[in-house]
Backbone as a chain_set.jsonl record, in Angstrom:
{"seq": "XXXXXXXXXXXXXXXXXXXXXXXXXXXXXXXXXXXXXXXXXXXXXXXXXXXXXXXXXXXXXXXXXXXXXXXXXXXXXXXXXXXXXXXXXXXXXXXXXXXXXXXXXXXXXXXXXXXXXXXXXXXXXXXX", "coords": {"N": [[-17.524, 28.165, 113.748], [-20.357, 28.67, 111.821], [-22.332, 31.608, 111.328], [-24.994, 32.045, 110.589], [-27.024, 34.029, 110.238], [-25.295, 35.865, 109.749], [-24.283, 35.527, 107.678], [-27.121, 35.498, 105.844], [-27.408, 37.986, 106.694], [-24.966, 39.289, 104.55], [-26.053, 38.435, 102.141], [-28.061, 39.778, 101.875], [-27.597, 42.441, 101.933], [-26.802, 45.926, 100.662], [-23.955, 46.16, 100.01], [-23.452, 43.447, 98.726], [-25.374, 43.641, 96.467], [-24.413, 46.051, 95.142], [-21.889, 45.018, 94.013], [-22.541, 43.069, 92.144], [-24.06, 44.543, 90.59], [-21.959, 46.153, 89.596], [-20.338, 44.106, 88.728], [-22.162, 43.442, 86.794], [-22.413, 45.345, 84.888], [-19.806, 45.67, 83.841], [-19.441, 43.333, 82.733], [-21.098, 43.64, 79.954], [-20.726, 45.307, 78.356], [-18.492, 44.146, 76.958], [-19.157, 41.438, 76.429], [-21.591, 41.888, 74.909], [-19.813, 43.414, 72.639], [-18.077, 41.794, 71.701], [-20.146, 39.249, 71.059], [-21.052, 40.951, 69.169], [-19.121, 40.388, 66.78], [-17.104, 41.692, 66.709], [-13.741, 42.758, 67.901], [-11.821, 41.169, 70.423], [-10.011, 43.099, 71.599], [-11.68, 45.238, 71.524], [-13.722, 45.04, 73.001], [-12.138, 44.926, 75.456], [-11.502, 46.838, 75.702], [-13.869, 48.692, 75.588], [-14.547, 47.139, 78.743], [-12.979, 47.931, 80.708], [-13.472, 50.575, 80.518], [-16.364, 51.085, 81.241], [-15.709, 49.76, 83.621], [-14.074, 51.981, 84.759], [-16.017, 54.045, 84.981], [-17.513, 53.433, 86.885], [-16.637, 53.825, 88.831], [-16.408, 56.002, 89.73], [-19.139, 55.737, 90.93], [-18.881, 55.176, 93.676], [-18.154, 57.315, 95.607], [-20.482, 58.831, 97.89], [-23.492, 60.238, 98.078], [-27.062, 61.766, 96.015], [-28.812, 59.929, 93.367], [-29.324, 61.73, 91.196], [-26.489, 63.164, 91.221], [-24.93, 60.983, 91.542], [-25.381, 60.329, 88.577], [-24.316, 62.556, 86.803], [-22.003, 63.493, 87.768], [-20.79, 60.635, 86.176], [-21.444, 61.193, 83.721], [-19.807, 63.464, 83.516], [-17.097, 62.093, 83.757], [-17.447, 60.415, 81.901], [-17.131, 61.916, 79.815], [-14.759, 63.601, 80.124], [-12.822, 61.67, 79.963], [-13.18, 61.223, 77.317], [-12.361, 63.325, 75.965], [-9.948, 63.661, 77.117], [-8.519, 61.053, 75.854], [-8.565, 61.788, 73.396], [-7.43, 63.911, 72.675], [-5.279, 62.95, 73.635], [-5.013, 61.462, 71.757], [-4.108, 62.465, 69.24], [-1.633, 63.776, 69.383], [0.168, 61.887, 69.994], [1.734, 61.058, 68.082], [3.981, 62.06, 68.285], [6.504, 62.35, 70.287], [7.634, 63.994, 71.961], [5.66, 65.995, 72.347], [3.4, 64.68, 73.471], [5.031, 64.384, 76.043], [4.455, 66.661, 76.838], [1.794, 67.094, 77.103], [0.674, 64.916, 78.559], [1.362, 66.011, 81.542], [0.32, 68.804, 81.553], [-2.174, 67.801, 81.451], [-2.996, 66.422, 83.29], [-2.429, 68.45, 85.709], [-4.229, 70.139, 85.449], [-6.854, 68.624, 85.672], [-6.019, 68.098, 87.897], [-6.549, 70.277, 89.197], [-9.37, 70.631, 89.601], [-10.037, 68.89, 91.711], [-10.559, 70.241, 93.957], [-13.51, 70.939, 94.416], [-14.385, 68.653, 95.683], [-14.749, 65.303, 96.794], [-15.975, 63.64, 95.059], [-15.65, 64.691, 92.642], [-12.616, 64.618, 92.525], [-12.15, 62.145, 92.094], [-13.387, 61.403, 89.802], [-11.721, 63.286, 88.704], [-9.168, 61.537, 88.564], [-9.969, 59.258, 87.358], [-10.805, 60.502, 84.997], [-7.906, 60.493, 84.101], [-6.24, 58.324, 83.39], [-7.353, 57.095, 80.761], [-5.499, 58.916, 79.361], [-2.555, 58.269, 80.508], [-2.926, 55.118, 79.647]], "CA": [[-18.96, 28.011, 113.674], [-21.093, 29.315, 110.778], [-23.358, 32.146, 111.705], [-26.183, 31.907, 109.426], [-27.523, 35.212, 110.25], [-24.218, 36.638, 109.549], [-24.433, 34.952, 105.941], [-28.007, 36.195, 105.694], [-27.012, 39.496, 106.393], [-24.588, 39.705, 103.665], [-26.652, 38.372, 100.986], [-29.343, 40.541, 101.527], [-27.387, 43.755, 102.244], [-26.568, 46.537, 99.743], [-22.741, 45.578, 99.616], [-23.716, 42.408, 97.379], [-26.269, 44.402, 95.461], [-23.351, 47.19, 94.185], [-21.027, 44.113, 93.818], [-23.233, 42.463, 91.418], [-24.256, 45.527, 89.696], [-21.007, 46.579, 88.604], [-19.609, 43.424, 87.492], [-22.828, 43.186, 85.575], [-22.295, 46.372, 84.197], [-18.674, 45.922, 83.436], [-19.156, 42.591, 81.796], [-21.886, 43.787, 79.506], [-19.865, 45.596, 77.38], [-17.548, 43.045, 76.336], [-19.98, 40.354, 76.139], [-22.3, 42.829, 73.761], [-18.716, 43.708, 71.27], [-17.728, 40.275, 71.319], [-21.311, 39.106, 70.234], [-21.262, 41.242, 67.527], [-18.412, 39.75, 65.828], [-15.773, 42.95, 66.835], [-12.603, 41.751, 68.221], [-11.727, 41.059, 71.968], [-9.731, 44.061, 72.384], [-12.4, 46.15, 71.608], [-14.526, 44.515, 73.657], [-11.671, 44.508, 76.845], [-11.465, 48.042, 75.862], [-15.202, 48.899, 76.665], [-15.129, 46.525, 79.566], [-12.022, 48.871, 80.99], [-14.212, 52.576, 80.414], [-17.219, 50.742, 82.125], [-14.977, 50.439, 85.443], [-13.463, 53.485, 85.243], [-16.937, 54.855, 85.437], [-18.517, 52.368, 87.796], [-15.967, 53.729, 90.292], [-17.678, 58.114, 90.162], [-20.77, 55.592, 91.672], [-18.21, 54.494, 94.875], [-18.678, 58.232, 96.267], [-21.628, 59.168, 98.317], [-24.43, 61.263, 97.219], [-27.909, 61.234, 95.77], [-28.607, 59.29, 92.118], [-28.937, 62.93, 90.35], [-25.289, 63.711, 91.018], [-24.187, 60.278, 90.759], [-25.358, 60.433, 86.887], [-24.02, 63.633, 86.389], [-20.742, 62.882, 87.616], [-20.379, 59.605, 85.757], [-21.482, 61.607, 82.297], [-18.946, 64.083, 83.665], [-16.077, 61.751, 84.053], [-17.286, 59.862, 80.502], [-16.91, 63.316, 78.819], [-13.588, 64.1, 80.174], [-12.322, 60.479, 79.542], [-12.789, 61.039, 75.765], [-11.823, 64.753, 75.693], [-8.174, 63.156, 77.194], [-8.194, 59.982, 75.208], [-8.603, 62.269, 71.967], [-6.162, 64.853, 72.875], [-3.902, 62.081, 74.182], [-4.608, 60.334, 70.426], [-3.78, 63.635, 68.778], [-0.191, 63.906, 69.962], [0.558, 60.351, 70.537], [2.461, 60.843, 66.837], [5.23, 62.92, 68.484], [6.909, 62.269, 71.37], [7.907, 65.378, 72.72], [3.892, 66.847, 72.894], [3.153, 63.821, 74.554], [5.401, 64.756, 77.402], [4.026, 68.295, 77.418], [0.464, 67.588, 77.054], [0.072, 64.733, 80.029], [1.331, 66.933, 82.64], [-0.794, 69.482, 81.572], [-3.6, 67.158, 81.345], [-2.581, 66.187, 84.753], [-2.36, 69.684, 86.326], [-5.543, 70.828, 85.033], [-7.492, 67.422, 86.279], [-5.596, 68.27, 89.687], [-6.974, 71.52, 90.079], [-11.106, 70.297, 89.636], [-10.277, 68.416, 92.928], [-11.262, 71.682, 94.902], [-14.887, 70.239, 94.109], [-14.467, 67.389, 96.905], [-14.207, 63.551, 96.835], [-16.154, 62.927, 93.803], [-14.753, 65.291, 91.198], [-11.058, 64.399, 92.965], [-12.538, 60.438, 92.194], [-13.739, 61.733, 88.692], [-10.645, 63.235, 87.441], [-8.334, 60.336, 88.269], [-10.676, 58.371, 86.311], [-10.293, 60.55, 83.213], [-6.991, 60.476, 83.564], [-6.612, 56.994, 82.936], [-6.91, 57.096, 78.737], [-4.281, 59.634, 78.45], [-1.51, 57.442, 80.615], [-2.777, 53.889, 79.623]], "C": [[-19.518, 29.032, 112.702], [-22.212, 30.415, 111.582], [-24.023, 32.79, 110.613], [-26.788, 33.409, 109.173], [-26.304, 36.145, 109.723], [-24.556, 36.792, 107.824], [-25.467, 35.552, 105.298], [-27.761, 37.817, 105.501], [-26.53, 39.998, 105.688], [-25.45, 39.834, 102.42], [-27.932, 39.117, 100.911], [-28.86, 42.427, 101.585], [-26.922, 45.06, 100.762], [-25.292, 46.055, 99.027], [-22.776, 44.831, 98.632], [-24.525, 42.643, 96.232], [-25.328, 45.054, 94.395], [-22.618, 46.428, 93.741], [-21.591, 43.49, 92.126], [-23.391, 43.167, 90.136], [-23.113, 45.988, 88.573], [-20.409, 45.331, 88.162], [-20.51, 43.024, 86.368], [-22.322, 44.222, 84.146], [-20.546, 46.666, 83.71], [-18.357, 44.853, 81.809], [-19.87, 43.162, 80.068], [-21.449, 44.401, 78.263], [-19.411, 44.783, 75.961], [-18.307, 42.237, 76.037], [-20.828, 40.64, 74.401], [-20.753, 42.571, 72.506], [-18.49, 42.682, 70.559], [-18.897, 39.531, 70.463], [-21.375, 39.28, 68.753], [-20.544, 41.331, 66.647], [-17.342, 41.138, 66.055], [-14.794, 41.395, 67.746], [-12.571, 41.77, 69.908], [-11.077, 42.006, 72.997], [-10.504, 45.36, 72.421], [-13.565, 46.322, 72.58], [-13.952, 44.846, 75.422], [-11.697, 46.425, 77.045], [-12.794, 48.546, 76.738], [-15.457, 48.535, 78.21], [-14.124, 47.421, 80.801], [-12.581, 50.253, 81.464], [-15.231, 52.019, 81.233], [-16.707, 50.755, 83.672], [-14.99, 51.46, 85.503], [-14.605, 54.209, 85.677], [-17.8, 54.752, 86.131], [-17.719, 53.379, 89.2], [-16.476, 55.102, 91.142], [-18.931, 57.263, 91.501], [-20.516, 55.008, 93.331], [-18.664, 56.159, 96.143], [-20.449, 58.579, 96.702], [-22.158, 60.119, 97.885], [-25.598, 60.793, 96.178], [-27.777, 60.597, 94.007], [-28.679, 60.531, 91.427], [-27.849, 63.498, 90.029], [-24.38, 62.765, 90.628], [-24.069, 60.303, 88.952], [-25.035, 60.862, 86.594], [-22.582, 63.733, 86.612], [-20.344, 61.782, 86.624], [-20.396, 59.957, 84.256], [-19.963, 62.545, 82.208], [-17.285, 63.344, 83.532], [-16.141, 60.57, 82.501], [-16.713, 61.018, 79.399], [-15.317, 63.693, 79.068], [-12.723, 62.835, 79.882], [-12.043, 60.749, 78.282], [-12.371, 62.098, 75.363], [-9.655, 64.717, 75.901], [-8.166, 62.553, 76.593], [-7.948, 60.845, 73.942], [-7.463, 63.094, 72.211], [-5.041, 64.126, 72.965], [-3.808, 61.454, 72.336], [-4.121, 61.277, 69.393], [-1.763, 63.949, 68.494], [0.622, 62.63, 69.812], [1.331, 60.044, 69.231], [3.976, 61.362, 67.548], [5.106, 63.022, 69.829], [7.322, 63.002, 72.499], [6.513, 66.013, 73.186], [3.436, 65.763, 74.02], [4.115, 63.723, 75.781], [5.16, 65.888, 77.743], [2.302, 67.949, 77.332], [-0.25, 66.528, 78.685], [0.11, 65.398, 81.105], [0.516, 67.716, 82.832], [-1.926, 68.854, 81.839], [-3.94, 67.016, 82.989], [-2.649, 67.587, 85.867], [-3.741, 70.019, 85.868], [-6.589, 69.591, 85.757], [-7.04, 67.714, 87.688], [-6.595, 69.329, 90.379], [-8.639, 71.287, 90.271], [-10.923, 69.715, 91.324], [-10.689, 69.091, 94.235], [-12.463, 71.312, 95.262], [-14.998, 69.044, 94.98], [-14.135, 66.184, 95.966], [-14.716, 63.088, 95.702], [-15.454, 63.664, 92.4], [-12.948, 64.953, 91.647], [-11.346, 62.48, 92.34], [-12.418, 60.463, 90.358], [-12.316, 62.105, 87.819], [-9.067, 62.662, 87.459], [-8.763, 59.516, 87.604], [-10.323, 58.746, 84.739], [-8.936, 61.0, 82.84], [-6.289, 58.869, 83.145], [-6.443, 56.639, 81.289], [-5.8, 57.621, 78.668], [-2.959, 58.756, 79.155], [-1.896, 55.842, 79.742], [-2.873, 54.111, 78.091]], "O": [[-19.142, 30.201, 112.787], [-22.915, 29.922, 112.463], [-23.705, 33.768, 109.936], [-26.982, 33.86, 108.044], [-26.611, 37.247, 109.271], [-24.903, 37.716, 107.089], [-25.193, 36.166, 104.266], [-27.886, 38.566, 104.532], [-26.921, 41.148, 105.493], [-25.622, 40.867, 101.773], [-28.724, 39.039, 99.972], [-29.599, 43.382, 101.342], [-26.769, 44.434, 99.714], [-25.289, 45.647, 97.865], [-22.262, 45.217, 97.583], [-24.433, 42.003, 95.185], [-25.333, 44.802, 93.19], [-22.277, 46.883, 92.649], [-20.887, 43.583, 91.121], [-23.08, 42.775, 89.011], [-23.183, 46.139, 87.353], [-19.871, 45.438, 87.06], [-20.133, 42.49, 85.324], [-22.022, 43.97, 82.979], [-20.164, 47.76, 83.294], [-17.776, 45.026, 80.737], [-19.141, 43.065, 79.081], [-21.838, 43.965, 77.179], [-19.696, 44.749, 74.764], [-18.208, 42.156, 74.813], [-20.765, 40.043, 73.326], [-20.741, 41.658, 71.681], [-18.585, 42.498, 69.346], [-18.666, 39.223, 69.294], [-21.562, 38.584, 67.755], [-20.794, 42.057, 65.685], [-16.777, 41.388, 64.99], [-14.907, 40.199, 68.016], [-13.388, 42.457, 70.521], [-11.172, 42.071, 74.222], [-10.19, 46.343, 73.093], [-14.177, 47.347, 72.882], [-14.707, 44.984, 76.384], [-11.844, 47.089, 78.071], [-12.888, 48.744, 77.95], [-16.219, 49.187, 78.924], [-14.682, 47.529, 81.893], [-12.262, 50.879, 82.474], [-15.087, 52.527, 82.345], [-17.099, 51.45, 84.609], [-15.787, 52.087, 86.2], [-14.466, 54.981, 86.625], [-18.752, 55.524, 86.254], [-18.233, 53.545, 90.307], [-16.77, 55.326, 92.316], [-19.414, 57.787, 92.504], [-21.394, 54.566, 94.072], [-19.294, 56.067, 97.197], [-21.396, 58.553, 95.916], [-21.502, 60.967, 97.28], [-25.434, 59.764, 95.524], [-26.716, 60.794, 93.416], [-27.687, 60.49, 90.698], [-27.74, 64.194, 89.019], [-23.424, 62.957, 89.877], [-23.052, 60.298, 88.259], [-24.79, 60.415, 85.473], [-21.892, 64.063, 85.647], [-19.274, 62.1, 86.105], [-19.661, 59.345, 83.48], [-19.168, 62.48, 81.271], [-16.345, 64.076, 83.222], [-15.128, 60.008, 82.083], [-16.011, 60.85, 78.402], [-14.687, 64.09, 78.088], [-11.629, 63.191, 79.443], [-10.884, 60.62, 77.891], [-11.885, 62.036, 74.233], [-8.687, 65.245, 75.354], [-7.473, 63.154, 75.771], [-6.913, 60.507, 73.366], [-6.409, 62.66, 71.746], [-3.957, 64.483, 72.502], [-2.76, 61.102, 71.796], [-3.602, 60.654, 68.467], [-1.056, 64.244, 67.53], [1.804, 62.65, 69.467], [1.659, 58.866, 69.093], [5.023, 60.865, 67.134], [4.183, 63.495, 70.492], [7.342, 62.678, 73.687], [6.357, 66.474, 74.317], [3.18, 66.016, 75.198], [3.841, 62.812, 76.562], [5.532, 66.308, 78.838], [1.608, 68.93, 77.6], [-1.08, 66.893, 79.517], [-0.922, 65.513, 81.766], [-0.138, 67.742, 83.874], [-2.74, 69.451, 82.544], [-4.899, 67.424, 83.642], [-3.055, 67.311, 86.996], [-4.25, 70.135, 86.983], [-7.187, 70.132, 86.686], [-7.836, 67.515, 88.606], [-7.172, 69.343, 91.467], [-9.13, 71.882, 91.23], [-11.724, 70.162, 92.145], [-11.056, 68.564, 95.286], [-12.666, 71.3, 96.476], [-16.047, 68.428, 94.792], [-13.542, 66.092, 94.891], [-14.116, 62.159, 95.161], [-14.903, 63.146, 91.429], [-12.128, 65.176, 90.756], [-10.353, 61.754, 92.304], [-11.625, 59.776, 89.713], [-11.888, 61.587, 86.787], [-8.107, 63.033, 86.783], [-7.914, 58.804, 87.068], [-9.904, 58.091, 83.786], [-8.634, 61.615, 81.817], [-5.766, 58.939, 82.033], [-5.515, 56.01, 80.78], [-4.933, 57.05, 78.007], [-2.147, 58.468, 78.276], [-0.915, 55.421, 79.129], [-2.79, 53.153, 77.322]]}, "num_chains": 1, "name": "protein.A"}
């Protein structure tokens, strides 16, 4: 048996709100790159960094820290991706510089559930 109120309840509750939000905000990207005549992996690329940073907004806490995390975890995204693109000629640095990257991203997790959320996120560029 259908319970209508049940159904109601979802579609009006926050759950489907954040749902919505981020796949807007994931597609939006890609849709935008693609548009403007770039290619599709540049596009899957963006649509990729948009998760990663949709996910800082999964931890609790008010919208001042969410933003500030999510700039925080865009900034360290491209601070690894560049370092990681740096190296990524020679094979040997690139097994000495993820670890590090990795050990240093470990230790921020002191900072609770969102900087522990945050810098698995920007680790992310430097493995993928």
């Amino acid at each position: 048996m259908i319970v209508w109120r049940d159904i109601q309840r979802f579609l009006y509750s926050h759950y489907l709100l954040t749902g919505v939000r981020q796949a807007v905000g994931a597609l939006t990207p890609a849709v935008v790159i693609v548009a403007s005549g770039h290619s599709y992996a540049a596009g899957l690329t963006m649509s990729i960094g948009a998760l990663c940073v949709a996910i800082v907004d999964q931890a609790a806490g008010g919208q001042p820290q969410t933003r500030s995390a999510m700039l925080f975890a865009m900034g360290l995204s491209v601070v690894s991706a560049f370092i990681t693109g740096l190296v990524s000629a020679h094979s040997l640095l690139v097994w000495l510089v993820v670890p590090i990257l990795a050990f240093l991203f470990s230790m921020l997790a002191v900072y609770g559930l969102r900087s522990t959320i945050t810098d698995k996120i920007s680790m992310w560029p430097t493995v993928g």
